[in-house]
FIZABA-984310 format. One record per residue: residue in three letters; x, y, z of N, C-alpha, C in turn; residue number from 0. Coordinates in Angstrom, 3 decimals. Layout:
N
<site ALA; <X; Y; Z>; <X; Y; Z>; <X; Y; Z>; NUM>
...
end
This chain:
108
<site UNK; <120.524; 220.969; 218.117>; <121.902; 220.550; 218.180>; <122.004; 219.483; 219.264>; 0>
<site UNK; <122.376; 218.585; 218.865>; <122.867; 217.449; 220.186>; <123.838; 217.889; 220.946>; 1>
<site UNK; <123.759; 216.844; 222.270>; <124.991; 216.979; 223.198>; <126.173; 216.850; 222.467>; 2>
<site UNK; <126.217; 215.734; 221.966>; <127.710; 215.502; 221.312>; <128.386; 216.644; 220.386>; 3>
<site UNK; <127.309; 217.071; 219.498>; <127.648; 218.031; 218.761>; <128.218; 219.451; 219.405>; 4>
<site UNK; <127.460; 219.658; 220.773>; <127.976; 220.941; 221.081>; <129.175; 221.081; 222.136>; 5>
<site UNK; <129.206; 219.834; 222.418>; <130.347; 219.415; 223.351>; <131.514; 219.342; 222.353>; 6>
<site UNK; <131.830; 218.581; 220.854>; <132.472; 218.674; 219.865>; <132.979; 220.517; 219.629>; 7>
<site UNK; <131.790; 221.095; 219.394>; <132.375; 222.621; 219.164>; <132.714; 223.407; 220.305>; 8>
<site UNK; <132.211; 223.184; 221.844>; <132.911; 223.711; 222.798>; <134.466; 222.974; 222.483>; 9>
<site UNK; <135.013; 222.316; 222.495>; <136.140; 221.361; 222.388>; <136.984; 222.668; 221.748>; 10>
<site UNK; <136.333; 222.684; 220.374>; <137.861; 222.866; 218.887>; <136.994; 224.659; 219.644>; 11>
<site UNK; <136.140; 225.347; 219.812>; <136.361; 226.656; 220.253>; <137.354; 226.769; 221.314>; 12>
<site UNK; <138.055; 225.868; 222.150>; <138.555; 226.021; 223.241>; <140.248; 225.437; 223.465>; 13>
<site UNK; <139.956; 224.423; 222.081>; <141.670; 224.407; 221.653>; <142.221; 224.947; 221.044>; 14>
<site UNK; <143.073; 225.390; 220.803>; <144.319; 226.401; 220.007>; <144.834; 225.262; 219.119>; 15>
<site UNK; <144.906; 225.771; 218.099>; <145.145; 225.231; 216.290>; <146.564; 225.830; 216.444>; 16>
<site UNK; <147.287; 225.099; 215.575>; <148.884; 225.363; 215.874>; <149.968; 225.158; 217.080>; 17>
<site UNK; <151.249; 225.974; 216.870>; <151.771; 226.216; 217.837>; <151.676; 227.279; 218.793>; 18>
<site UNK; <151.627; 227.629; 220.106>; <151.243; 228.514; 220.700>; <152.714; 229.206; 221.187>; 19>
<site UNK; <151.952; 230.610; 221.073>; <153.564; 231.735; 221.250>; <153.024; 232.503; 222.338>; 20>
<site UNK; <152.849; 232.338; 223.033>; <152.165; 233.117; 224.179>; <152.660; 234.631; 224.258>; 21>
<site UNK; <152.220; 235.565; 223.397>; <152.303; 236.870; 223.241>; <153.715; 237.183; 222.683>; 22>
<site UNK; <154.550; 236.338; 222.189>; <155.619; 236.219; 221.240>; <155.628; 237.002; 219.973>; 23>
<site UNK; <156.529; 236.997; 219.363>; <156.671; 237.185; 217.830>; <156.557; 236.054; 217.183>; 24>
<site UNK; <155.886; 236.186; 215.930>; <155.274; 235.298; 215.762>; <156.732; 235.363; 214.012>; 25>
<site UNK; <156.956; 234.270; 213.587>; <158.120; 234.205; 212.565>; <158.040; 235.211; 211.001>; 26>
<site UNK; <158.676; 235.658; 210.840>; <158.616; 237.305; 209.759>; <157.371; 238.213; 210.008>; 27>
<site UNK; <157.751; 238.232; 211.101>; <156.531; 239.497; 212.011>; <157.380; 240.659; 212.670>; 28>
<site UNK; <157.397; 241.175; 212.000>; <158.136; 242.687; 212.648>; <157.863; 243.390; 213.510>; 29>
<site UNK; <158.723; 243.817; 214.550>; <158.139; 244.737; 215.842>; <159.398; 245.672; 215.955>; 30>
<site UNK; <158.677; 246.488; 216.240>; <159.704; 247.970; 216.170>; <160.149; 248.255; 217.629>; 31>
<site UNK; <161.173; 248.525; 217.942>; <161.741; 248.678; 219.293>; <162.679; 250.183; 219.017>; 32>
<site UNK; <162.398; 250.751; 220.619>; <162.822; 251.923; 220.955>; <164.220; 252.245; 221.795>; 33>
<site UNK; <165.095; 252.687; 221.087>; <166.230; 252.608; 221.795>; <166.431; 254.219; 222.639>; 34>
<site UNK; <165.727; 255.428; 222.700>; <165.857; 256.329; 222.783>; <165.828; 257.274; 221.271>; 35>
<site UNK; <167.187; 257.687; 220.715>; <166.964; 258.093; 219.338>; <167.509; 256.978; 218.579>; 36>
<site UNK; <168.098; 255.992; 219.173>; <168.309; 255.118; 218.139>; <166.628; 254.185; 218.234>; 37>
<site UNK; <166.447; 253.637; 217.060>; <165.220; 252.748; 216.665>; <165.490; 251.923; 215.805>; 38>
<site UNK; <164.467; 250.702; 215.769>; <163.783; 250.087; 214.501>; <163.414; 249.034; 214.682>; 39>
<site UNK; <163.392; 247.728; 214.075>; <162.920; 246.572; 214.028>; <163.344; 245.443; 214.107>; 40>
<site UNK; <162.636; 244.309; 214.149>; <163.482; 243.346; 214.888>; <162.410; 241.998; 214.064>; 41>
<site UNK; <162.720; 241.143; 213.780>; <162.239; 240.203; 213.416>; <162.954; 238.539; 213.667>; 42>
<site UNK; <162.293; 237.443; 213.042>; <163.279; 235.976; 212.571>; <162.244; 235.430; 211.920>; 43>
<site UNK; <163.394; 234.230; 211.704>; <163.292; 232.980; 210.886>; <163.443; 231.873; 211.393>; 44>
<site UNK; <162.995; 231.115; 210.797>; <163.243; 229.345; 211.981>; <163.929; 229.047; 210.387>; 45>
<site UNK; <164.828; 228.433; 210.942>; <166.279; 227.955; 210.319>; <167.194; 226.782; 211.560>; 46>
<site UNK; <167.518; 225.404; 210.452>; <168.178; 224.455; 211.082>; <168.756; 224.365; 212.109>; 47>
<site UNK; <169.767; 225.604; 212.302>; <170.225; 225.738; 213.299>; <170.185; 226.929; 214.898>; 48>
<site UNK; <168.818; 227.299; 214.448>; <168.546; 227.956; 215.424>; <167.219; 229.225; 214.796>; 49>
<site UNK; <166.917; 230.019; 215.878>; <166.128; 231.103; 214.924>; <167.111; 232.378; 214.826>; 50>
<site UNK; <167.082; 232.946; 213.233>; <167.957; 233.926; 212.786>; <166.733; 235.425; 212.958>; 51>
<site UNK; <167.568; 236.162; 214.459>; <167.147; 236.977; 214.412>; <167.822; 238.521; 213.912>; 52>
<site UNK; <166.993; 238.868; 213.567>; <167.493; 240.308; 212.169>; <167.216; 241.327; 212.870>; 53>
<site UNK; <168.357; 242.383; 213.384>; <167.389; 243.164; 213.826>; <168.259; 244.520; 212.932>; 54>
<site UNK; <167.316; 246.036; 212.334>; <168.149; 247.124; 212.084>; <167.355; 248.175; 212.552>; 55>
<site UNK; <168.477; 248.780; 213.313>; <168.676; 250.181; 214.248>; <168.799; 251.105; 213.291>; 56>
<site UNK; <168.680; 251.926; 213.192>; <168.890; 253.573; 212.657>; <169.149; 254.811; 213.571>; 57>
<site UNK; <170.209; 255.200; 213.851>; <169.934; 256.694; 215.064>; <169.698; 258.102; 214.275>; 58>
<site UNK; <168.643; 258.012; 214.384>; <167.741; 259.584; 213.827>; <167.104; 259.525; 212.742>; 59>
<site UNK; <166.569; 260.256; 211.974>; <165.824; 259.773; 210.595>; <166.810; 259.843; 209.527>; 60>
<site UNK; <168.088; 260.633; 209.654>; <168.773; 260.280; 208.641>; <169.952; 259.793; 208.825>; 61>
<site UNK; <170.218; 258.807; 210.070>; <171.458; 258.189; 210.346>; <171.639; 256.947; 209.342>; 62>
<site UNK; <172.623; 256.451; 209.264>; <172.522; 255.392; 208.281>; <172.433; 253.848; 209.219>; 63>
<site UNK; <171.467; 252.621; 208.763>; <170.962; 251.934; 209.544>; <172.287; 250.523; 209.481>; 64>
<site UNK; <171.831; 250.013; 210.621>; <172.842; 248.918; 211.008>; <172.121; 247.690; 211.075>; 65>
<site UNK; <172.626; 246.705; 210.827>; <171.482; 245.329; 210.752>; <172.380; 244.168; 211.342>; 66>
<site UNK; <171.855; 244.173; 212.272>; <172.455; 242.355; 213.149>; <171.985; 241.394; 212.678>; 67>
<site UNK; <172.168; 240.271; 212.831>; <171.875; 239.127; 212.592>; <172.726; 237.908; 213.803>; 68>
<site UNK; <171.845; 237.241; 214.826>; <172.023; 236.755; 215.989>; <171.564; 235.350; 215.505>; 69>
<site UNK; <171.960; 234.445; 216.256>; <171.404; 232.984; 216.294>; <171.100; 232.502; 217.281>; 70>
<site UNK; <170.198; 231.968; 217.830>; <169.050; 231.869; 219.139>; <169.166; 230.276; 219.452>; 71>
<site UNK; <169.315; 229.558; 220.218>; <169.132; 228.631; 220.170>; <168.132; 228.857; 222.126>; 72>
<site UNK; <167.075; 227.247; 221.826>; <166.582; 227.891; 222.960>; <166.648; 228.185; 224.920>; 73>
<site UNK; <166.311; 228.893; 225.291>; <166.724; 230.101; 226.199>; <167.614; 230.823; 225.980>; 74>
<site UNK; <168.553; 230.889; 225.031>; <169.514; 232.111; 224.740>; <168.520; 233.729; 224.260>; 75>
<site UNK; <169.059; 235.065; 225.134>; <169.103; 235.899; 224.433>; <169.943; 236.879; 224.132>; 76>
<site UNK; <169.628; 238.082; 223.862>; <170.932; 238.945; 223.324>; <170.271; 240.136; 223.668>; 77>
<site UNK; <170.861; 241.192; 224.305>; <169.903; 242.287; 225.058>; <171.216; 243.827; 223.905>; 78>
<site UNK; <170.094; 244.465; 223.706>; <170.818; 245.830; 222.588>; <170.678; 246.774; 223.652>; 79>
<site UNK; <171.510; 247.763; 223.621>; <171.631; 249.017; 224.418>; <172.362; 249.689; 223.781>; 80>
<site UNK; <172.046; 251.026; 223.325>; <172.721; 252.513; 223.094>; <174.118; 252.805; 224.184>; 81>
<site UNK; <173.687; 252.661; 225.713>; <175.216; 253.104; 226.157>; <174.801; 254.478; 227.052>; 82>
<site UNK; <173.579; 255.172; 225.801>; <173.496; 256.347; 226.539>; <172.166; 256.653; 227.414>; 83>
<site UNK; <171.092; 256.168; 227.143>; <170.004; 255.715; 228.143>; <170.116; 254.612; 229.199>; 84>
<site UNK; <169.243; 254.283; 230.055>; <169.298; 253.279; 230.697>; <168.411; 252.274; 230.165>; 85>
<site UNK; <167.633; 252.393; 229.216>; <166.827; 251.554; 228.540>; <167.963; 250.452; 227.716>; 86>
<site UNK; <166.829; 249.114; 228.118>; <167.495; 248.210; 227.048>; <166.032; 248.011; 226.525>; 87>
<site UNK; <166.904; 246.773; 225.184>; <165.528; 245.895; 224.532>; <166.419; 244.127; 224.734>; 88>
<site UNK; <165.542; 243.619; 225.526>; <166.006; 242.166; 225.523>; <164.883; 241.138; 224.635>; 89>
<site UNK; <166.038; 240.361; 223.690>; <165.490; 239.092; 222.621>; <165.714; 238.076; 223.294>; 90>
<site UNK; <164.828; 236.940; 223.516>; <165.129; 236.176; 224.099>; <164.047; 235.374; 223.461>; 91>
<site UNK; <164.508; 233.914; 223.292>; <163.894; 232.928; 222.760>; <163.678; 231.817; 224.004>; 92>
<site UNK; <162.689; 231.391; 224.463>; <162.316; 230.387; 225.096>; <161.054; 229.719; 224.385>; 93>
<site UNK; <161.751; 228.067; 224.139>; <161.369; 226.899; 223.510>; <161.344; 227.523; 222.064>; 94>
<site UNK; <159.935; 227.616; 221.866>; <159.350; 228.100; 220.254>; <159.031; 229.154; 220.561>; 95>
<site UNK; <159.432; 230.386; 221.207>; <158.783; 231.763; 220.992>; <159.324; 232.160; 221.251>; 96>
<site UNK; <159.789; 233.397; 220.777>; <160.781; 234.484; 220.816>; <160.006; 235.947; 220.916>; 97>
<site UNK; <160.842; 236.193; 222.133>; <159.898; 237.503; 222.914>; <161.109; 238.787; 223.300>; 98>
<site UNK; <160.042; 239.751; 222.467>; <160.938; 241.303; 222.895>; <160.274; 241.975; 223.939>; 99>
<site UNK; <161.423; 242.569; 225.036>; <160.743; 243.256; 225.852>; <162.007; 244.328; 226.333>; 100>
<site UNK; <161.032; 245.353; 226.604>; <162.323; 246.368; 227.487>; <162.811; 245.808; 229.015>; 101>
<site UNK; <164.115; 246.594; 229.086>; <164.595; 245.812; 229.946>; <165.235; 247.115; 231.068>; 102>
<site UNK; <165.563; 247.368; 232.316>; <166.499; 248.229; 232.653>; <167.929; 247.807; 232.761>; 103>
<site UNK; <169.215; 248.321; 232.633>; <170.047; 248.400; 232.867>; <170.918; 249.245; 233.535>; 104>
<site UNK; <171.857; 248.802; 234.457>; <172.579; 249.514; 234.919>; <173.611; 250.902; 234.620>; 105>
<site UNK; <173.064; 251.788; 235.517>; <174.192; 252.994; 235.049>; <175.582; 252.839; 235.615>; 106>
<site UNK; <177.023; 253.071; 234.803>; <177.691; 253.678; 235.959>; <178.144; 254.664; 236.738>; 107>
end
């Protein structure tokens, strides 16, 4: 193998192909989030005017489920809370990646 050649494949082994989401959701990729007994999933879409994020909750296995639908534009997010834990789940979109994470919130 020549220099050039292996210097060529160190290169493309060491660049990232695409856009990079740095541990993001990646677009109609579902991730399930924990509200206490409420649960479920959370996903989007890249759409014109922002990313349409979907998310539906269910409280218990046979509660009947609820489905949001938010519009993200970027650094906006939208943080879900039950009310009755101190747990949140915060959505938040920065640039091209949109990232779920738990969050704490205040009791009163």
């Amino acid at each position: 193998m020549s220099i050039r050649t292996a210097i060529l494949a160190a290169t493309l082994t060491f660049t990232p192909l695409g856009a990079a989401h740095a541990d993001g959701l990646q677009p109609m990729q579902a991730q399930s989030i924990d509200l206490g007994e409420v649960s479920g999933v959370v996903y989007y879409t890249v759409e014109r005017d922002g990313f349409h994020v979907v998310t539906t909750l269910v409280d218990g296995e046979a509660g009947i489920p609820v489905r949001a639908v938010s519009v993200l534009a970027p650094g906006q997010s939208v943080v879900l809370s039950t009310g009755v834990t101190a747990g949140a789940v915060e959505i938040s979109r920065q640039a091209d990646a949109l990232l779920v994470r738990e969050v704490a919130v205040a009791t009163n």
